[in-house]
C-alpha positions as CSV (number, residue, x, y, z in Angstrom):
1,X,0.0,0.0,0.0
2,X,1.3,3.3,-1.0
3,X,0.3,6.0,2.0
4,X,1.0,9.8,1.5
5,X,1.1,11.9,4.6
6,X,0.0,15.6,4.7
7,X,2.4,17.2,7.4
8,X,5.6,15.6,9.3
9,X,5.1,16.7,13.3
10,X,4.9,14.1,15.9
11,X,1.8,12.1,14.8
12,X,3.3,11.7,11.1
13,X,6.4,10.7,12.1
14,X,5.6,8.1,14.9
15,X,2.6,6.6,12.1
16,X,5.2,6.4,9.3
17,X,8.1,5.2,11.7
18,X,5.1,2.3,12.5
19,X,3.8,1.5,8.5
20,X,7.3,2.3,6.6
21,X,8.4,-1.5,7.1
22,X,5.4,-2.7,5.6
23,X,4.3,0.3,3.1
24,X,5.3,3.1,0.9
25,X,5.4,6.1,2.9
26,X,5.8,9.8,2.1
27,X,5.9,12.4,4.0
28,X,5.4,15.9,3.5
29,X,5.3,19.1,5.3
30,X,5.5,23.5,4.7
31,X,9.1,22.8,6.0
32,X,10.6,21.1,3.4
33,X,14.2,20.2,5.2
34,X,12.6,19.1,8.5
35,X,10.1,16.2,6.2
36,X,13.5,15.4,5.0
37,X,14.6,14.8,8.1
38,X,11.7,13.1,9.9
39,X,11.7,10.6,6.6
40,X,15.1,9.9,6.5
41,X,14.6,8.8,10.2
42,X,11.8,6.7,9.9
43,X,12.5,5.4,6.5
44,X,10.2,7.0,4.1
45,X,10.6,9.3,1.3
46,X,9.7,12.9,1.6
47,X,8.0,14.9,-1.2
48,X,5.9,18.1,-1.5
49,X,2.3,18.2,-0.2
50,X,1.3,17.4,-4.2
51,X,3.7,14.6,-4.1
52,X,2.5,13.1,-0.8
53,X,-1.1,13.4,-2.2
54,X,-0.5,12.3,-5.7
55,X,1.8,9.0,-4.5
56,X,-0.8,8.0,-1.7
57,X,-3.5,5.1,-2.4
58,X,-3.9,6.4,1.4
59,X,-3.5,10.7,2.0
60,X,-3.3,10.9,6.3
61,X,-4.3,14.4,6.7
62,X,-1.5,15.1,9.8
63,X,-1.4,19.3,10.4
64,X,-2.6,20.5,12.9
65,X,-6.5,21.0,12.3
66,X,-6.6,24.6,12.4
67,X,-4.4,23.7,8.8
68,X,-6.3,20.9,7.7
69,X,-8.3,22.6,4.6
70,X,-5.0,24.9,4.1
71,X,-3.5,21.4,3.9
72,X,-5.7,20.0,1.4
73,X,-5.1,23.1,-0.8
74,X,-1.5,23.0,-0.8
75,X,-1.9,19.6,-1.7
76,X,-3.5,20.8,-4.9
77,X,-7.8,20.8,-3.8
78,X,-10.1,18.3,-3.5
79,X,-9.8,16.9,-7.2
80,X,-6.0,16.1,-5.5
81,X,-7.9,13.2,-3.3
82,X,-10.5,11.5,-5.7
83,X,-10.1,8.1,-5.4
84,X,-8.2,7.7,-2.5
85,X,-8.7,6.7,1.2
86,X,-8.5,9.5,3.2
87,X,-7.6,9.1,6.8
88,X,-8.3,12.4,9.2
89,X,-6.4,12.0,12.7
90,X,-7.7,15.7,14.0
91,X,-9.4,16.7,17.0
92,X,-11.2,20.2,16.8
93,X,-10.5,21.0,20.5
94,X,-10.1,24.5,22.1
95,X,-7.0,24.1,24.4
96,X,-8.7,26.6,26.3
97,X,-12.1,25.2,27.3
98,X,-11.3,21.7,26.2
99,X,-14.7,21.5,24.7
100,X,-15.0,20.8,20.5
101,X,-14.8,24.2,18.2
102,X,-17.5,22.7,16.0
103,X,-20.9,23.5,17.1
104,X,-23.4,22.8,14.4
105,X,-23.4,19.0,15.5
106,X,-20.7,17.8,12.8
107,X,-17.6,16.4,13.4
108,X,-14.4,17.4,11.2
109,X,-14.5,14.4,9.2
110,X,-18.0,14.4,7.6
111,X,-16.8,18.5,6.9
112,X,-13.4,17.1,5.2
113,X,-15.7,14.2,3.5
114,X,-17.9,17.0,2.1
115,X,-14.8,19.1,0.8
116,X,-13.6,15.4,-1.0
117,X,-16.8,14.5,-2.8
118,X,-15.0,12.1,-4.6
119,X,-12.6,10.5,-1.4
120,X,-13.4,7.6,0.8
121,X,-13.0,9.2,4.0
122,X,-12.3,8.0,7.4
123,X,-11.3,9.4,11.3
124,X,-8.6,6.9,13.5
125,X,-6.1,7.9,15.6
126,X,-7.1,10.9,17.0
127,X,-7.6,9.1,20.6
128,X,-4.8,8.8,22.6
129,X,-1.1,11.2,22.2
130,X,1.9,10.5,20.0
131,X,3.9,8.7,22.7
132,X,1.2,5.9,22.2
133,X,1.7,5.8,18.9
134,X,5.2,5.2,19.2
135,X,5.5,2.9,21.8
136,X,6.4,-0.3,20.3
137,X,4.6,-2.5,22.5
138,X,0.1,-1.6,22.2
139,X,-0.7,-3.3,25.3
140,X,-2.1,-1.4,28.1
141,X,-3.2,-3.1,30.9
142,X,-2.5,-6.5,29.7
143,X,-4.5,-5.9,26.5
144,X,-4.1,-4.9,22.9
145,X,-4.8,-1.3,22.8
146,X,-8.2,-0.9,20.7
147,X,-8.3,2.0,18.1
148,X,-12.2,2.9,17.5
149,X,-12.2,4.5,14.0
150,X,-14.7,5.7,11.5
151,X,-15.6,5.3,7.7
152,X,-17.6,5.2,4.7
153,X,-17.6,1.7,3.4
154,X,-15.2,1.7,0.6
155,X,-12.4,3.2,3.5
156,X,-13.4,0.7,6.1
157,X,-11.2,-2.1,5.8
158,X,-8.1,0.0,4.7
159,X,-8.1,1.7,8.1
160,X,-8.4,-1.7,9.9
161,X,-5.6,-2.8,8.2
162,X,-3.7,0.4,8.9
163,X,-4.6,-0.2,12.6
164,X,-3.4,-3.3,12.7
165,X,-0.3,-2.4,11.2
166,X,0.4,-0.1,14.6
167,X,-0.1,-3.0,16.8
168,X,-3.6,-2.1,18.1
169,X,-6.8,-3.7,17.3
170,X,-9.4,-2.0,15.1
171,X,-13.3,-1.3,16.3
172,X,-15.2,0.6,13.3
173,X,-18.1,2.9,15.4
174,X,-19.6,3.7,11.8
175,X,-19.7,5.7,9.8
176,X,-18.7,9.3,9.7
177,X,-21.9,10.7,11.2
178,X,-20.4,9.1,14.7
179,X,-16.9,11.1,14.2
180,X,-17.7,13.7,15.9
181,X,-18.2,11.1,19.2
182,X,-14.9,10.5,19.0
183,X,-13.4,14.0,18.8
184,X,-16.0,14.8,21.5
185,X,-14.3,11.4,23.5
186,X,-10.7,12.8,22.7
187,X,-11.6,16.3,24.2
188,X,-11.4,14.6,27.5
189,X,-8.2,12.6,27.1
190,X,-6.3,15.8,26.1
191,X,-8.0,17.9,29.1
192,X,-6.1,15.3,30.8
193,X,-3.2,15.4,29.6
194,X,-3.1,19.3,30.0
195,X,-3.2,18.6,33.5
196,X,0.0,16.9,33.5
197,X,-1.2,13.1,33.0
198,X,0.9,10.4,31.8
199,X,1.4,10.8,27.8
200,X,-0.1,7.6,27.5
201,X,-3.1,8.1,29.2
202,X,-5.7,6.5,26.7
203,X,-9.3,5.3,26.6
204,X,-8.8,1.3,26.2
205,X,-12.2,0.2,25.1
206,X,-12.9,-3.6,26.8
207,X,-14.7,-6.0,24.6
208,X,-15.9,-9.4,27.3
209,X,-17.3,-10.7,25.0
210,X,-14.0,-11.1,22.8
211,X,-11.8,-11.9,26.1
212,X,-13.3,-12.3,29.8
213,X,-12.6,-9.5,32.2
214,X,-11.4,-11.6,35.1
């Protein structure tokens, strides 16, 4: 699978550093020298925002989400992403009141899915910080970290894969109409760890029915 990532801060590098031994990875970013960098390091290539989008069967959308439409732009518009999986990893969270900027019910994804008309779009990984994301062992607690994700159909079982690839276990909530639950669920994690909680402070969702409690 070829993946193109918009952006090269923490969250691309510690994704890439996780799929480059198993995909085609490239990474992007406005700061051409420090993609270079963060792809050398992790073993990808490192292109322009065009090149990330245009070389991607899979385009991560990794700015931060204040950026995430000036993102898609410099990656050349929304005819850019037709036919590709698009995964958004954003939480539209004030760092101020710790509550969701978005306020007509809608989460970020179904806005980005709605910019893409022709994209198969998706939300994972926006639940839990970058130091999860690079630890190299998923387990928390004694169990495999579970990553709750969203899609439209034609994105679903891309994503699982892409989970898997991390080392965490994939649980699809839906589709995109229940992305905004998860930024809503991320909200609290990251008032968390403004108040100086362990990086890895996550929500680990527990499935008895898949493996007994006690």
């Amino acid at each position: 699978m070829k993946i193109g990532i918009i952006g090269s801060g923490g969250m691309a590098k510690a994704l890439a550093g996780k799929w480059a031994g198993k995909h085609e990875v490239m990474l992007s970013g406005r700061n051409q020298d420090k993609a270079n960098a963060v792809a050398a390091e992790v073993g990808a290539r490192a292109g322009s925002a065009q090149e990330a989008a245009a070389f991607g069967d899979v385009v991560v959308l990794a700015t931060r989400w204040e950026d995430t439409f000036s993102g898609i732009d410099s990656a050349g518009g929304s005819t850019a992403f037709a036919g590709k999986v698009v995964i958004d990893i954003n939480n539209p969270v004030s760092i101020e009141t710790f509550l969701t900027t978005r306020d007509d019910g809608r989460s970020l994804t179904e806005a980005i899915a709605e910019h893409l008309p022709g994209a198969h779009v998706g939300k994972a990984f926006n639940m839990a910080q970058v130091a999860v994301w690079e630890d190299t062992d998923m387990t928390y607690d004694g169990r495999q970290m579970v990553t709750l994700y969203t899609a439209d159909a034609e994105a679903d079982e891309v994503i699982a894969q892409l989970i898997r690839d991390v080392g965490a276990d994939p649980l699809r909530l839906g589709g995109n109409e229940h992305a905004y639950q998860l930024e809503a669920a991320a909200a609290i994690v990251i008032k968390f760890l403004f108040a100086s909680r362990d990086p890895q402070t996550i929500f680990n969702f527990i499935q008895p029915e898949l493996r007994a409690v006690r």
